[in-house]
C-alpha positions, 0 to 999 in steps of 0.5 A: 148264868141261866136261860129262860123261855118266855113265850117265843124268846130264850132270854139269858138272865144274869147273876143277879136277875137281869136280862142280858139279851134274848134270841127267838125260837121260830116255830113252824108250827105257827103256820097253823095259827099265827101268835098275836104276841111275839117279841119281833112284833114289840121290838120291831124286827124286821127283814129284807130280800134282795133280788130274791123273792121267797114267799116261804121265807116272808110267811115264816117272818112275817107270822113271827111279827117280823116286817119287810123293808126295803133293800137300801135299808140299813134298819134290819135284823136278817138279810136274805139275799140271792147273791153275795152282798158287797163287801161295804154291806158286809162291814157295816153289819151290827152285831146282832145282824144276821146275813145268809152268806159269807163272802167268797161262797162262790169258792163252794157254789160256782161249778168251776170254783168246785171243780178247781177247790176238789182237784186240788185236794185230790192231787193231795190226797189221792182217791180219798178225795174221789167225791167228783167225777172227773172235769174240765173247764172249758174253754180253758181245759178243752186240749185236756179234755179232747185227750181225756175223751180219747183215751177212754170215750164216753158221755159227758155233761156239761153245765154253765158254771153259774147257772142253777135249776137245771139251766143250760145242761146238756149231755154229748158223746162227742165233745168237740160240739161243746161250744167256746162258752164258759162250763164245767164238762164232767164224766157222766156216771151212767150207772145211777141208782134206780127208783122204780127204773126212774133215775133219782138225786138227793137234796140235802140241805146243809149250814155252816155257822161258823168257818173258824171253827168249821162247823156243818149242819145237815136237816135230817130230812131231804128231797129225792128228786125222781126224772119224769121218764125211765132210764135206760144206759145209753139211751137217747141222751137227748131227753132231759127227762130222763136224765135229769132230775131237776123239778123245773126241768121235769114239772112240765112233762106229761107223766110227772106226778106231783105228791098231793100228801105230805104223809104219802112221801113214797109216792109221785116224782118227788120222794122224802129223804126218809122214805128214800132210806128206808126203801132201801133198807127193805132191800137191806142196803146198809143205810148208816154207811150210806149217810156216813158216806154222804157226810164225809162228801158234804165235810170235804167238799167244805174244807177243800173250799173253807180256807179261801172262804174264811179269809174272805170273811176275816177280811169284810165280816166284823162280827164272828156271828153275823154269817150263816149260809143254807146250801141246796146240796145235790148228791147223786149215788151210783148203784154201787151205793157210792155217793156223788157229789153234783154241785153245792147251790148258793140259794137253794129254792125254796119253792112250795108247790106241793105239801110234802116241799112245805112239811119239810121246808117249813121245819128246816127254816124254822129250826135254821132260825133258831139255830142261827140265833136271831137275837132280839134288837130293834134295828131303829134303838140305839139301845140295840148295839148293847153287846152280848154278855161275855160271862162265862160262869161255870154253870149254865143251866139252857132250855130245850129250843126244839119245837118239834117232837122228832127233834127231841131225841137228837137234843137229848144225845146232844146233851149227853155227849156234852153234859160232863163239859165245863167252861174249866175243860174249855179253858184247859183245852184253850190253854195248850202250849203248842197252840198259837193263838191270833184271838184272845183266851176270852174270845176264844171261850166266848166262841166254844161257849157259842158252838156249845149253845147252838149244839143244844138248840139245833133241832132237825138239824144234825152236827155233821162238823165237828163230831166225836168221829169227825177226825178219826174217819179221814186222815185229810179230814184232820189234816184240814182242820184249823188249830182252833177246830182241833181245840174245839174238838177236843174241848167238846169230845174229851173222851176222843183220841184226835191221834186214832185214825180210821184204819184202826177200826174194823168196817166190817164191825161198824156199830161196835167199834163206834160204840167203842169209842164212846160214840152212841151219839152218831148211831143216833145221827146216822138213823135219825135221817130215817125219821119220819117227820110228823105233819104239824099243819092241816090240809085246808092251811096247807093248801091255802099257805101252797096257792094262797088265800083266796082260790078263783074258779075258772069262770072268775078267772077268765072273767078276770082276764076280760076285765084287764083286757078291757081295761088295757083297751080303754088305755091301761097300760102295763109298766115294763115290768108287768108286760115282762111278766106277762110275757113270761107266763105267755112262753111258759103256757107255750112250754106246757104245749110244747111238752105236751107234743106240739101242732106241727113241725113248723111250731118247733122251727118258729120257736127254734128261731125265736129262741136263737134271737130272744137270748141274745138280748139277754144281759147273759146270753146262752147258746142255743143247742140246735136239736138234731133235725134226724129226731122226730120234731117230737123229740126236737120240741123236749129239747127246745122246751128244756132250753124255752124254759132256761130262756125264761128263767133268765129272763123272769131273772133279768125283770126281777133285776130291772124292777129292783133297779128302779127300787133302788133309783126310786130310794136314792132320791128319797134317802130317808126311807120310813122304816115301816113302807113295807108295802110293795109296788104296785107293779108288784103287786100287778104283776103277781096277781098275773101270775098267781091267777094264771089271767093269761093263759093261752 
């Protein structure tokens, strides 16, 4: 069996000359200028949101030849969803669909889920799980956490348990003010690492393509986000600015800066992962322990909630390949060089503001494509529910997928650490007496045949699980790991002893024992997150890809909310959509001035009472914390801004569920939807003209 490239397409040719199937390789370097030739284009290849919005996503796509459709459709080849789909949605999948979810992630994403999943592996096997800092969850654990709070007094943070980008988190010393609302309340580590006195966070981007066998990813680029204002312990814990890192909580603030160049990526509020390592190796931080470190959380918090996740996917998912999931994953590392896991995100953003977001998010979903195998099918054939070939010929000859030149040298150790592998190997692995087996041999090898494939075609994104050291590090790591995660191991790593535990190595002499073992592809692994990597796009594309198109001056702009207003004056009128949105940009001009320091101490009591009233009318009410009336109403304002803020992100939410409602009433009357009405509403495109050219502004 051999593979061909052909264009964008890796195509799996037979014995006897034939093509088999196919696969695309997405390429970033597209954003530059798109091909008029693809294979999404003559087949048809499409895509589909719901209740999310990428504009990233929909670029990447659609220059690739992919077309959008509507939610309801069933004719797609990905499915790109904010939330878990229902389980029906699940089971109708077809083998070559793509979804960006398994069922029950919320095992891993939910903070209170979390929190459960990692305490209870750390009841199993002591500090060794110590990834967390201690929590509660409330109301359920409130008589916990008061005795926790007196006997060792400190600060906590408290988070909503479904909630994302920063919403609805607060620091108290005192936690019998934490209201009777659903929420983890976790020890806050108060002893971060510094970024020129600015406390920092890192965002890594995880996938997992498989839960049995487990297997994890992670891009060998991130973000380090910095706070807008500089941290001293203790010190007004009221200020979100200084203590949280979340760009929507810190955007707006007067002293952010944004980085204008994606080259520049030690410079502004927001770092690259790269520049972020090899800062601290100028400070002779050990970084490979570091990102060693940091593994070992992404791997534990995985297996403490894979189980409950896999069985949930043996139940609804019908195909072993349809799932893949890219988790926005927060570490926070302490000045003592250990590393905190925060929270696992279910659809991390992936927003571009600045070029350094689009450099690196761009590559990681281009490779997570490829990676992830989006085999070529037109979703309205019949033809397409040809199954893939089962072969298993002994030689397998496979084209390098990596389109980007930092990416070469980790395909290159790849194959070295596999190249002596043969479908024979796997078969004497699958083979073993003492294994009992709920899949077939075939299905077995077909599956190891996968991972082997996708290791080959990963690109930037680094196999954290399995590896040659994943068993040896941590006795619970080994211990988690299924029986046909241990064959696939052993299949894949012959010259690794699972039996040789961690404790028989010397830390003291890292490099050498890994060597040792054989291992030089993880000294590979664990430098390569110190890759600078290169800059594929030109500045004008960038900046037109970032805002679009088409830039307005201000004049044009303001001429532009002349004429809506005219227009609304001589009887236009907004749909309940438009005006939502409208009013969403109304309240965000009025964060920008709140953050800049508002008029008056009367502005702040307004919005205060705004606030109060407004939530309640949400579907998902928050509770307003009221900022303590000894602060300066400057201060008072950050408070009501962090919290204005959480209101409009739930309500933006809420209005982009109410229109996808209508889609879908407006569908079920018409259940014969045309595969190719790709265009959007005109309340759509209404209302992201409001937005995009700011037309509203106070």
């Amino acid at each position: 069996m051999t593979y061909v490239l052909d264009g964008d397409t890796v195509w799996m040719i037979s014995s006897n000359g034939d093509r088999e199937y196919g696969y695309l390789m997405l390429n970033n370097n597209n954003l530059e200028e798109p091909p008029t030739k693809t294979a999404a284009i003559s087949n048809n290849m499409t895509y589909k949101f719901s209740h999310v919005e990428s504009k990233l996503i929909s670029i990447l796509l659609d220059i690739h030849g992919f077309k959008e459709v509507e939610r309801s459709s069933e004719y797609f080849n990905i499915y790109w969803s904010s939330g878990h789909p229902k389980p029906e949605e699940f089971q109708k999948l077809q083998h070559w669909q793509k979804v960006n979810h398994f069922p029950k992630s919320s095992e891993l994403t939910r903070k209170d889920c979390l929190q459960i999943n990692i305490r209870e592996m750390k009841q199993q096997y002591g500090d060794s799980y110590n990834i967390m800092t201690d929590g509660f969850i409330v109301p359920d654990e409130r008589e916990e956490l008061l005795a926790d709070q007196k006997r060792n007094p400190g600060t906590w943070i408290v988070k909503p348990v479904a909630a994302a980008q920063g919403k609805g988190i607060y620091l108290v010393t005192d936690v019998d003010k934490i209201p009777e609302e659903n929420s983890v309340v976790c020890r806050y580590i108060e002893s971060p690492i510094l970024l020129d006195g600015f406390k920092c966070d890192l965002r890594l981007y995880v996938a997992v393509t498989s839960l049995d066998p487990l297997v994890i990813y992670l891009y060998e680029e991130g973000l380090v986000r910095l706070a807008s204002v500089k941290y001293e312990q203790g010190k007004d814990i009221w200020n979100p600015c200084i203590h949280l890192t979340n760009y929507s909580v810190n955007k707006l603030h007067s002293d952010y800066v944004k980085n204008e160049d994606s080259e520049k990526d030690s410079e502004g509020n927001k770092w690259s992962l790269s520049a972020f390592l090899c800062h601290l190796r100028s400070q002779e931080v050990d970084t490979v322990a570091l990102m060693q470190s940091v593994e070992d959380v992404i791997i534990k918090a995985v297996l403490a909630a894979g189980k409950k996740m896999n069985m949930a996917k043996n139940e609804q998912v019908p195909h072993y390949n349809n799932c893949f999931e890219l988790y926005g994953v927060d570490i926070l590392i302490d000045k003592e060089l250990k590393p905190w896991l925060i929270e696992f995100n279910l659809s991390p953003g992936l927003n571009i503001e600045t070029p350094l977001d689009l450099r690196i998010k761009s590559a990681m979903l281009a490779q997570l494509f490829t990676m992830v195998k989006i085999q070529v099918a037109d979703p309205t054939s019949n033809d397409s529910s040809a199954e893939q070939s089962e072969s298993t010929e002994q030689t397998t000859k496979v084209v390098d997928p990596s389109s980007n030149d930092h990416s070469t040298e980790q395909t290159e150790s790849n194959e070295q650490t596999t190249k002596q592998i043969t479908t024979t190997d796997i078969k004497e692995s699958l083979s073993a007496p003492h294994r009992p087996r709920k899949l077939s041999l075939s299905e077995e090898l077909k599956i190891f045949l996968e991972v082997r494939e996708e290791l080959k075609r990963c690109g930037g994104w680094q196999q954290i699980f399995p590896t040659p050291d994943s068993c040896c590090r941590n006795v619970d790591i080994q211990e988690n790991m299924s029986l046909l995660n241990k064959a696939l191991h052993q299949s894949i790593y012959l010259q690794v002893d699972l039996t040789r535990s961690r404790d028989e190595f010397d830390d003291q002499n890292r490099e050498v024992d890994l060597l040792a073992l054989g291992q030089e592809a993880l000294l590979e692994r664990l430098t390569c997150y110190e890759r600078h990597m290169t800059k594929v796009l030109s500045d004008a594309r960038c900046k037109a890809l970032i805002s679009g198109d088409k830039e307005f001056s201000q004049e044009q702009k303001q001429q532009m909310k002349v004429n809506v207003m005219k227009a609304m004056s001589n009887g236009l009128t907004l749909s309940k959509y438009e005006a939502r949105m409208a009013f969403s940009l109304y309240l965000q001009n009025l964060q920008q001035q709140l953050m800049n320091g508002p008029n008056c101490e009367k502005q702040v009591q307004i919005i205060h009472r705004f606030l109060c009233t407004a939530v309640t009318k949400l579907m998902h009410p928050f509770i307003v914390q009221d900022p303590d009336t000894n602060l300066p109403y400057t201060a008072q304002a950050i408070i009501l801004c962090k919290q204005l803020g959480d209101f409009i992100q739930a309500y933006t939410k809420e209005t982009h569920l109410y229109l996808g409602n209508l889609d879908a009433a407006k569908e079920e009357r018409n259940i014969h939807v045309q595969v190719d009405s790709q265009a959007p509403s005109l309340h759509r495109e209404i209302a992201n003209t409001i937005l995009q050219h700011n037309i509203f502004t106070l």
